[in-house]
N, C-alpha and C positions, 0 to 999 in steps of 0.2 A: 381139728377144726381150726381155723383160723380165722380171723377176724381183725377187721381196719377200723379204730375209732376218730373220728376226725373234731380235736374240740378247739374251740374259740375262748381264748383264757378274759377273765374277766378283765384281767388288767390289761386286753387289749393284744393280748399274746396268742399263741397258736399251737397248736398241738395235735399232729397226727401217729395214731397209736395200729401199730399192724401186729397180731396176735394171733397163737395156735395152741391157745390151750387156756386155763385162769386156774391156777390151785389155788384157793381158798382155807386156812385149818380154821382152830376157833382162836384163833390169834389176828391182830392185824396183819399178816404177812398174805398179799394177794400174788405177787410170785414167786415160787417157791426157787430157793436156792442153787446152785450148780450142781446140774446131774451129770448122768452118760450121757442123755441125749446132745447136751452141750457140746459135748464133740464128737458125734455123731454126722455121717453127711459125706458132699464128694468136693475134687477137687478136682478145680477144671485148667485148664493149659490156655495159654493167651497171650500175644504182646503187649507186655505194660509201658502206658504212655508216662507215668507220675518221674517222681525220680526222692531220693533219701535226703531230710534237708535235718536242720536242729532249729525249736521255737524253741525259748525259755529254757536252753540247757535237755530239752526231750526231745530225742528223736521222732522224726514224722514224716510221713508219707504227704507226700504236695502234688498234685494233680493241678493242671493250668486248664482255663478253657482254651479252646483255639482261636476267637476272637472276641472282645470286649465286646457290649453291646450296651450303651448309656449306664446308669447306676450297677456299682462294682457290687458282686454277689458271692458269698463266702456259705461254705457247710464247712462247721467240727463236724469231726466224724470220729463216733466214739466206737471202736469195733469190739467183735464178741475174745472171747479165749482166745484166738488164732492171731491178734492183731493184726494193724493194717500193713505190715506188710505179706501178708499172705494172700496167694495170688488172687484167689476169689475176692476178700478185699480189695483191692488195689484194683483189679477190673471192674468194681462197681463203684469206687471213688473214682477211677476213668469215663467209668457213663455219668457221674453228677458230673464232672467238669466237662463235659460234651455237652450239654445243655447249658453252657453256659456262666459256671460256678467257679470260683476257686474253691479246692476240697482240700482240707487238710485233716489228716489222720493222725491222732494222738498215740504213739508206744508207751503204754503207760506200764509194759512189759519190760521195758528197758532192754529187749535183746532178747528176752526170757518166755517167749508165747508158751501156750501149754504143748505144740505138736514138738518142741526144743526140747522143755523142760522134762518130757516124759519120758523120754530116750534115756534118762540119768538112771542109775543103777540105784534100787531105794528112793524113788520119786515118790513124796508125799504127796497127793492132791490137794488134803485138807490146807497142809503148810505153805503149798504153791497159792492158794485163793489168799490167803492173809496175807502174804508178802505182796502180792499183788495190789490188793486191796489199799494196803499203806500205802505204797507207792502209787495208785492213783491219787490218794485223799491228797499227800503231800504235789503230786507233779499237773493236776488237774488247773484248781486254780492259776497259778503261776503260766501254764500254757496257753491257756484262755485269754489271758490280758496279753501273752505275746502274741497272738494270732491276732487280736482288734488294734494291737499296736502297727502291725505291719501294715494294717489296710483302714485302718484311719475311723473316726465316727461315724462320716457317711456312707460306709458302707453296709449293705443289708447283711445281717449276721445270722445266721440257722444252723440247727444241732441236731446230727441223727445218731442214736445210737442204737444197739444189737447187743442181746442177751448180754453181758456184762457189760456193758456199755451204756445200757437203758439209761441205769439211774443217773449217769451225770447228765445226761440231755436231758430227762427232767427235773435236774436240779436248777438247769443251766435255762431250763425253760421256765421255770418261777421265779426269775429276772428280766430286766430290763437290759440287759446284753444280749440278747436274740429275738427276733421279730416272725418265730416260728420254729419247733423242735417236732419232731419225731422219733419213734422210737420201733424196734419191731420184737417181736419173740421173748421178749425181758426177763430176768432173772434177778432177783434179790427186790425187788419191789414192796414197797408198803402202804397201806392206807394214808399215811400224808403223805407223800409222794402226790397219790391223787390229790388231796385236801389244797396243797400248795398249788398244785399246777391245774389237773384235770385231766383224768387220761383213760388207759383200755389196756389192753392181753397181750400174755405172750406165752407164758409155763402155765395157764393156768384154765382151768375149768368155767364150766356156766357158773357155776355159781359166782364167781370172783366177778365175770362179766358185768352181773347181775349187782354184785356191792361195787363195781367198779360205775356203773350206771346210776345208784343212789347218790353215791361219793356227787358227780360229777353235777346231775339234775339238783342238788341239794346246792351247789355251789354258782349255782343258773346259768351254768355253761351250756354252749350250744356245740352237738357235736352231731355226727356221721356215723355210723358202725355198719360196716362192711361183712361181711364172713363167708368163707369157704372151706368143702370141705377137702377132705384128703390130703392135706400137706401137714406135717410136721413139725416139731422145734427144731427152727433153726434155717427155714427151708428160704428164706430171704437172702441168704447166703449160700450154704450148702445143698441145693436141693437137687434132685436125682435129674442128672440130663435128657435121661430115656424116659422119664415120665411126663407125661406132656402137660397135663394136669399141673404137678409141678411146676416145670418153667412158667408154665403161664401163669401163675401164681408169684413167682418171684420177679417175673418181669412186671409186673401188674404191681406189686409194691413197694419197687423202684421208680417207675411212671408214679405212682402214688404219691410217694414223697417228693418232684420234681412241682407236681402240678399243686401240691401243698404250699412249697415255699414258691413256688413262682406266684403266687395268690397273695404272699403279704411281701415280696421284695422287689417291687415296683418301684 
């Protein structure tokens, strides 16, 4: 199942949530961890327009639009295991800069995605997520202030991120440095997550849905919830070419997230 929650943060912020699942335990944990499904999925061929730059000492993927159009429009883009530059990334950081955005994609991988890292003979997974994980905590903030340094205060700032990726977009959403986050498929999620920000699905079951809609109605947010079925974790990304259900689902919360921040970066 999948499902779009679309919330309006109290504090004037914004928040569009696209989901295919809500695990729920009896913990605050609403989605649940890095599984298989996490890299799971296809990989599609394509000419990429972006090109490889460094913000704040991290590598990143920079996609331009092709023409300005009055107030300058920025997406972080916070990507799943595969980072951004993996080609499916990097083509869908290509459609946000066609509409008009500068897209910049954080390597919080430093080089080290999980499709690299696995190939290694004796590849931990467990040990790849913690290294990883640090090296976000540390290179996340620090890239964040470079990306608003190159494009100034007045520009409108939004954050999408993908199954690992979620949490910084809304962490980055329960600030006043972005004027609209999204997120899709999420992984590692928690009840303040929602508390701080207000949000929706992505690993996780109805039930989650369901404490994700208490969380959210408790905190008098106003939101949108979407759902569809037969797509997958992950499928905003990876999702099967030949299934047509599919694309139209992935291209639908792409458009999603476009006409999200086109809504508060006016």
């Amino acid at each position: 199942m999948f499902s779009t929650v679309k919330l309006h943060l109290i504090k004037g912020l914004s928040a569009l949530i696209i989901l295919s699942g809500l695990v729920v335990a009896q913990s605050s944990s609403l989605a649940r961890d890095y599984g298989p499904d996490c890299l799971e999925g296809f990989t599609y061929s394509g000419r990429v327009q972006g090109k490889n730059i460094t913000i704040a000492g991290v590598p990143t993927y920079s996609a331009r639009p092709s023409k300005n159009s009055g107030t300058k429009k920025v997406i972080m883009f916070f990507p799943d295991v595969f980072g951004p530059f993996y080609v499916n990334n990097e083509l869908l950081q290509d459609q946000f800069a066609s509409q008009g955005y500068h897209v910049f994609g954080i390597d919080y991988f430093f080089g080290d995605p999980i499709q690299i890292a696995q190939t290694r003979p004796n590849f931990n997974q467990t040990e790849w997520i913690l290294k990883s994980v640090q090296q976000a905590a540390e290179s996340v903030p620090r890239w964040i202030e470079g990306v608003r340094q190159l494009h100034g205060a007045n520009s409108k700032y939004n954050a999408v991120g993908y199954c690992f990726g979620a949490p910084y977009a809304m962490d980055i959403g329960s600030t006043d440095k972005v004027v609209a986050t999204a997120f899709a498929h999420p992984s590692a999620l928690n009840e303040e997550h929602f508390r701080r920000l207000t949000k929706a699905d992505t690993a996780f079951p109805v039930e989650s849905v369901r404490r994700a809609h208490d969380i959210l109605s408790a905190n008098n947010a106003s939101y949108h919830l979407q759902v569809f079925s037969g797509v997958t974790h992950g499928f905003a990304i990876r999702s099967d070419p030949e299934n047509s259900n599919a694309v139209w689902a992935k291209e639908e919360s792409a458009k999603s997230v476009i006409e999200w921040f086109n809504r508060f970066s006016k």
